[in-house]
C-alpha positions in Angstrom: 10.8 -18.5 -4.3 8.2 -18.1 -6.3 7.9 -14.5 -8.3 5.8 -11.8 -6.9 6.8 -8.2 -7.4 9.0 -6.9 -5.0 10.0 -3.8 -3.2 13.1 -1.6 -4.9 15.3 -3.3 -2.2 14.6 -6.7 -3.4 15.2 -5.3 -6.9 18.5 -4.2 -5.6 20.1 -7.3 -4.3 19.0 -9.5 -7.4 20.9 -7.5 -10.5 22.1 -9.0 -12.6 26.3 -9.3 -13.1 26.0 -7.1 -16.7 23.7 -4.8 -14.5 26.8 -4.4 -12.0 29.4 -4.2 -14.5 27.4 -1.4 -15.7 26.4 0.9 -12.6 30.4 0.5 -11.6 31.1 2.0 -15.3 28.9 4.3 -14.8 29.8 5.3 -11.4 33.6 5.5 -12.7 32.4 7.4 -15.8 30.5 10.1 -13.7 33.9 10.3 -11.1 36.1 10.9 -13.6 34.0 13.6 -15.2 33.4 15.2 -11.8 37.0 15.4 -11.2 37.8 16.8 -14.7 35.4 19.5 -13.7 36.7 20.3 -10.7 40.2 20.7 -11.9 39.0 22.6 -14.9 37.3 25.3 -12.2 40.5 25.9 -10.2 39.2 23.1 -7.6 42.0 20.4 -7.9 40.7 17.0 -6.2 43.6 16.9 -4.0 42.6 20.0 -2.0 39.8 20.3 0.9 36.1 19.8 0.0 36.7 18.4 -3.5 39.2 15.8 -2.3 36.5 14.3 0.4 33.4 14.6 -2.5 36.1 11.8 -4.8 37.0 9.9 -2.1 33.4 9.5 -0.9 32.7 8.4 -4.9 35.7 6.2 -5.0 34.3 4.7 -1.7 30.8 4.1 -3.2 32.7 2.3 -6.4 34.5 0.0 -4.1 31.9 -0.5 -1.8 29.8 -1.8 -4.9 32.2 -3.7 -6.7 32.9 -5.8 -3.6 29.5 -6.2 -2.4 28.3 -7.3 -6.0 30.4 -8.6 -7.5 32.3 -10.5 -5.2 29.8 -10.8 -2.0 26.7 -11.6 -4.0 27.9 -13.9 -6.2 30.6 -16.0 -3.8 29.4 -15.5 -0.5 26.0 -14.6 0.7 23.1 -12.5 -0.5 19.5 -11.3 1.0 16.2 -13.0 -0.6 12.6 -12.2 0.0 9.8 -14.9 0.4 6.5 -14.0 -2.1 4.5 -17.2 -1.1 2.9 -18.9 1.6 4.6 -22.2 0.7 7.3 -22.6 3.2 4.9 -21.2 6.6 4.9 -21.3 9.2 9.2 -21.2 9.0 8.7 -18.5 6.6 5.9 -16.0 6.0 5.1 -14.6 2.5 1.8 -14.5 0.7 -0.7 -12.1 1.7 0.8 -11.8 5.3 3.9 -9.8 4.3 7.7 -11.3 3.0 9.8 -12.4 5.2 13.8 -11.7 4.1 16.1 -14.4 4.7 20.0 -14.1 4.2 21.4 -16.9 2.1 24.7 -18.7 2.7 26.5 -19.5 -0.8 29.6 -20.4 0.7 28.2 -23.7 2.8 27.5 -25.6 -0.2 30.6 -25.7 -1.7 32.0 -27.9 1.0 29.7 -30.7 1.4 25.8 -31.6 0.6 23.1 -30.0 1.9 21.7 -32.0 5.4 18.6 -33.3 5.8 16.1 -30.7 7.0 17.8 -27.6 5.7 16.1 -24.5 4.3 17.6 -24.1 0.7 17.8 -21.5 -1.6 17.6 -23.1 -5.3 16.3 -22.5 -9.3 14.0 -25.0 -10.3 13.8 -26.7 -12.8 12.1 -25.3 -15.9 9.0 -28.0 -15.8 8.6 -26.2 -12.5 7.4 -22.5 -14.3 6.4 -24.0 -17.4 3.0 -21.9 -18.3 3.8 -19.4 -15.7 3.8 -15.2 -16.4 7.3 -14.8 -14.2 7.5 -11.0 -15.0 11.2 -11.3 -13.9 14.3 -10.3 -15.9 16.7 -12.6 -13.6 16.2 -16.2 -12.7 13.4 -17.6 -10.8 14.3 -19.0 -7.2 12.2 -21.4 -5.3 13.1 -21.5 -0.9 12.3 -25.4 0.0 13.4 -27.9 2.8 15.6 -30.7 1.6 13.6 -33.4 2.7 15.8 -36.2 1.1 19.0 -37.1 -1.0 20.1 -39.6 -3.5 19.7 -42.9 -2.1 16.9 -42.0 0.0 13.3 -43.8 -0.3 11.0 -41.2 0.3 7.1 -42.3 0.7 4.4 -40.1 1.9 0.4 -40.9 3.5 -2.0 -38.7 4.1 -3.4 -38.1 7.1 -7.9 -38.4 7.4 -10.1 -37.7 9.8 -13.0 -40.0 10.1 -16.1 -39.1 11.5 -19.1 -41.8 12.0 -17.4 -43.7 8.8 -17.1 -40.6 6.5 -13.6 -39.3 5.4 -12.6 -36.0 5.6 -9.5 -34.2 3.9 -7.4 -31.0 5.3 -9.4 -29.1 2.7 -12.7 -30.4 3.9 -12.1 -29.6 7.6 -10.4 -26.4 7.0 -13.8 -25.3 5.3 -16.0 -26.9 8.3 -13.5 -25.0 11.2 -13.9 -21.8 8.9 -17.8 -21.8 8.7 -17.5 -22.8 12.4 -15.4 -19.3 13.5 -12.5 -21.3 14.6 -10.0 -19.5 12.7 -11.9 -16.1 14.0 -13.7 -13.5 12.0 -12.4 -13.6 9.0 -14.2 -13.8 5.7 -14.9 -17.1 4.5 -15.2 -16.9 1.2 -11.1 -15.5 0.8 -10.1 -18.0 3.6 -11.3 -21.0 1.6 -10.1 -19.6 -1.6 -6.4 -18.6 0.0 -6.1 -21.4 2.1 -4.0 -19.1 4.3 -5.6 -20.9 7.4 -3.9 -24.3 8.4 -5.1 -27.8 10.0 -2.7 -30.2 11.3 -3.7 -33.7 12.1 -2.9 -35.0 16.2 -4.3 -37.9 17.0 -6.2 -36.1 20.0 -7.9 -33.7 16.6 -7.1 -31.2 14.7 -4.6 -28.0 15.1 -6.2 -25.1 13.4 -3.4 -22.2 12.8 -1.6 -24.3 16.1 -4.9 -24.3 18.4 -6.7 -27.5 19.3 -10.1 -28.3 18.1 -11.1 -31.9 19.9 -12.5 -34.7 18.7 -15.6 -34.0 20.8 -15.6 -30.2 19.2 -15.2 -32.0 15.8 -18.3 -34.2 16.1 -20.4 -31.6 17.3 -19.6 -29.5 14.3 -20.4 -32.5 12.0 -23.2 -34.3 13.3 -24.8 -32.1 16.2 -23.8 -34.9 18.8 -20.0 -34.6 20.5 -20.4 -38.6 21.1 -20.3 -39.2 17.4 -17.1 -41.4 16.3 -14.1 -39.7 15.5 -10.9 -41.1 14.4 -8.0 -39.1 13.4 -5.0 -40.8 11.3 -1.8 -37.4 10.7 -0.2 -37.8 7.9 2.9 -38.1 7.5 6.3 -38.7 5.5 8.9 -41.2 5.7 12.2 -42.1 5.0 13.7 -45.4 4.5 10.5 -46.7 6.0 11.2 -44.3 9.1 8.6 -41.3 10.1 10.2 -38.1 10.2 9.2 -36.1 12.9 8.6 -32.6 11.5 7.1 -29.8 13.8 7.8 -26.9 11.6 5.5 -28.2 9.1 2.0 -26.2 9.0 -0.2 -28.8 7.8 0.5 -32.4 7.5 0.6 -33.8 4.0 -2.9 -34.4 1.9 -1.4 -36.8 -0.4 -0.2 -40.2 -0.9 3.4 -39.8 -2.8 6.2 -42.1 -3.9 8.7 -42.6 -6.8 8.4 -44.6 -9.5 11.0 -44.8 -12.4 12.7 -41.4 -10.8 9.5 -39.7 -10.7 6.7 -38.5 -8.3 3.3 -40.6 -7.8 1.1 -38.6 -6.1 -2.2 -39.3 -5.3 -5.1 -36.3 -3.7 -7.0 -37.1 -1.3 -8.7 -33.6 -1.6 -9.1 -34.1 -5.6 -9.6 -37.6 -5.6 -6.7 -38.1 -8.5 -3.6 -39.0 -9.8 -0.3 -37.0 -11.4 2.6 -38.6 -12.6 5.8 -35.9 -12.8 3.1 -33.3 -12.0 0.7 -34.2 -14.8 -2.6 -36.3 -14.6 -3.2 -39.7 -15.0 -6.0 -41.8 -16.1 -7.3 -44.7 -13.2 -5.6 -47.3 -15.8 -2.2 -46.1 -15.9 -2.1 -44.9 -12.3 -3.1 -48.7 -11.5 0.0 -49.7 -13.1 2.5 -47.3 -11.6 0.7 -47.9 -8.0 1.7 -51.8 -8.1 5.4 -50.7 -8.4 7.4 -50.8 -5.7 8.5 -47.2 -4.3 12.2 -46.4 -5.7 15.0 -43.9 -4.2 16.0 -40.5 -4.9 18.1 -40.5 -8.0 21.9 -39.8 -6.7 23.3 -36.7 -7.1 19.9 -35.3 -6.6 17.5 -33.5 -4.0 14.0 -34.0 -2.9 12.6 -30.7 -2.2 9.3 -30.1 0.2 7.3 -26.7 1.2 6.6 -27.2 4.9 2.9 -25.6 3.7 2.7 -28.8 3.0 -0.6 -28.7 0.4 -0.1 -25.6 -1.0 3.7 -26.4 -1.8 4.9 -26.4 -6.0 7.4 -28.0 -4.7 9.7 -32.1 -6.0 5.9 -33.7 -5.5 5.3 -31.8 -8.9 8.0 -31.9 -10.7 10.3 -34.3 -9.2 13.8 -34.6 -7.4 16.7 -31.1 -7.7 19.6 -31.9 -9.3 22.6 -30.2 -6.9 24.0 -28.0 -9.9 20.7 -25.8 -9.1 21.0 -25.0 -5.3 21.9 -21.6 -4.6 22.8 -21.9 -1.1 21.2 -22.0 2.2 19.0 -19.9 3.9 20.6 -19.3 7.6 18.2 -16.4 8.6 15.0 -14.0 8.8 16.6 -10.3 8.9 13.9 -8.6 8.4 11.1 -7.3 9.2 12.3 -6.6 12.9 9.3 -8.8 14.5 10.5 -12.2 12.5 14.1 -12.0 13.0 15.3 -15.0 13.4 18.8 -16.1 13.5 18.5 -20.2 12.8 16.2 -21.6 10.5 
């Protein structure tokens, strides 16, 4: 998950194990004195109102030790969501964090599945440059799109209207001017991208509501019986589309791997990066005639289902499985997003 700042509850569930150690010292430290103090008043421990304040501290010290430093680290632990780049599953960014509950315990048994939410720290090419602000590790929440031995390729999806070729970027900014995401203000909308357009092949979903072809040419050329053709992108493994509804956009990008690394090509930039950094149209020939390759084993290719507005393996490449936290099972909070299976 990307860094943000959090709430003191967030805060909370992501000390660090010295920072436990420490509170339970402390919290020992400040029982002890208390009952010194009692006993040195005439108010032994063992009798009425005293007894219940140490056992109520004793309580608290338990209570702690097991939840952090046994729960936490072993078994499960809460995580908000900072960023946009996993909506509409999960809702972060300006909208409010969702808090998922992450299963550590899963993992240890067998490999993540295809399509699961996954809790992980990324690799350090992944923050490289960034201001984190953040004394504990930085944790990225990604769908595991595919494993080692998987060929994963991606195409973008275009819209063409009367022979001109349109990106999700360029439609998104047409359907905003247009007042088909509402009355928001355009100018943050285009700079936030927190409005989404999905490629059908009957048009274009904006935030999941259908703006036809007929709609589509009228907003470009004045004339619904303009030509309009639209191609969804998509993303496939071992030469086989994966269906994915959960997915807010449809991907922008042409993407495969070439000597264990992400190609990518932008349709909305125009460019090329190779393991996340740009190319020049010379080399990017040379890596393009290469056939696609498979996920490295023993490691995990990693997608936001914001599709274009994802940091996500595209960048920086394939997870290796020493890195994945666990798996996210659940939204707990707040009440309106609960949801039990992710």
């Amino acid at each position: 998950m990307e860094p943000t700042k959090a709430s003191f509850t967030d805060w909370l569930s992501n000390l660090s194990i010295v920072q436990i150690l420490c509170a339970v010292v402390l919290l020992t430290a400040i029982r002890l004195v208390s009952v010194r103090l009692l006993t040195k008043a005439g108010k032994p421990p063992s009798k009425g109102l005293s007894r219940s304040a140490v056992e109520v501290a004793d309580s608290l010290i338990y209570a702690f030790a097991i939840a952090f430093l046994l729960i936490k680290p072993l078994v499960a632990q809460p995580f908000y969501v900072p960023t946009g780049s996993m909506e509409p599953t999960l809702r972060g960014d300006n909208k409010g964090s969702d808090r998922v509950w992450v299963d550590k315990i899963n993992y240890r048994f067998h490999s993540p599945k295809h399509g699961d939410v996954v809790v992980f720290i990324p690799p350090a090419r992944a923050t490289a440059g960034e201001n984190l602000n953040t004394s504990g590790p930085v944790h990225y929440i990604k769908r595991m799109i595919a494993a080692g031995g998987d060929k994963i390729e991606v195409t973008a999806g275009e819209v063409i209207i009367n022979g001109a070729i349109y990106s999700h970027r360029e439609i998104r900014i047409a359907l905003l001017h247009d007042r088909k995401f509402g009355n928001e203000d355009v100018q943050d909308a285009e700079f936030m991208a927190v409005d989404h357009v999905k490629f059908v092949p009957n048009g274009v979903l904006a935030n999941g509501k259908l703006v036809t072809k007929e709609e589509l040419a009228e907003i470009y050329s004045n004339s619904p019986a303009a030509r309009v053709q639209v191609k969804p992108g998509y993303v496939s493994i071992n030469g086989k589309k994966l269906d994915e509804p959960y997915t807010a956009e449809d991907p922008d990008y042409d993407l495969k791997l070439v000597d264990g690394k992400p190609l990518k090509y932008d349709h909305g930039s125009g460019g090329y990066r190779y393991d996340g950094v740009p190319i020049d149209d010379i080399e990017a020939r040379e890596l393009s005639a290469k056939p696609a390759e498979t996920v490295p084993k023993g490691e995990f290719f990693m997608m936001g289902d914001n599709r274009n507005d994802s940091l996500d393996s595209t960048e920086w490449g394939a997870l290796p499985a020493k890195r994945i936290v666990g798996k996210a099972d659940a939204i707990f909070w707040p009440i309106d997003r609960v949801n039990w299976s992710l």
